[in-house]
C-alpha positions as CSV (number, residue, x, y, z in Angstrom):
1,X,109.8,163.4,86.6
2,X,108.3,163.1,90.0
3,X,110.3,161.3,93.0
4,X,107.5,159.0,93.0
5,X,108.4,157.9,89.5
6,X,111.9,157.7,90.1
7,X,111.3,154.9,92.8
8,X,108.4,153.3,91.1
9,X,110.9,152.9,87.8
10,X,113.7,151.7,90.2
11,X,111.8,149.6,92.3
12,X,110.5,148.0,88.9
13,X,114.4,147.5,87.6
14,X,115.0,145.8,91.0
15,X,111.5,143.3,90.4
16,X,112.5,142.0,87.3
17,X,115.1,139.9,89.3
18,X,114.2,139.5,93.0
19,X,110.3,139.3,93.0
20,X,109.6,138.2,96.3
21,X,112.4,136.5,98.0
22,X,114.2,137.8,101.3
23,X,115.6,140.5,101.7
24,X,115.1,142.0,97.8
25,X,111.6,141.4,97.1
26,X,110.4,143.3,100.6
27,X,112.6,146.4,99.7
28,X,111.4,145.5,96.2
29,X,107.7,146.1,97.5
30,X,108.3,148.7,100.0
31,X,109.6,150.7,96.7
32,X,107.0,149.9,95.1
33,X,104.6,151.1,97.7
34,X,106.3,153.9,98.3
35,X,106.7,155.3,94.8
36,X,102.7,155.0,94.3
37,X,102.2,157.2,97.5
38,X,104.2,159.6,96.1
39,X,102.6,159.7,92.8
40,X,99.0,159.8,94.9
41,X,100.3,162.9,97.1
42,X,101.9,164.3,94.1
43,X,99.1,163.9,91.5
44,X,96.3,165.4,94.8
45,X,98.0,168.7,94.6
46,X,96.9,169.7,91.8
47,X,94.0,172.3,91.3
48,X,90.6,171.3,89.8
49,X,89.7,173.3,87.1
50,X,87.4,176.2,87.3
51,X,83.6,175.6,86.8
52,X,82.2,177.1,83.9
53,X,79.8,180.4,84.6
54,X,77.4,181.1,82.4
């Protein structure tokens, strides 16, 4: 698992009880936002596959 997926599944623990209110629900987001950038940067450093010759 991914650090992006560890703070995306721990930021989603912590929304089940806070959602928006001050100051759980902004660390709350901020974890959310956070784990989906990693997953984006993790998830871009992947190679494409190689084109088919032929």
């Amino acid at each position: 698992m991914t650090a992006g997926g560890t703070v995306l599944i721990a930021a989603s623990v912590l929304w089940l009880g806070s959602r928006i209110y001050w100051p759980e629900g902004v660390v709350t987001a901020l974890g959310l936002a956070l784990g989906a950038g990693l997953l984006a940067v993790a998830s871009t450093g992947r190679t494409p596959p190689e084109p088919a010759t032929g």
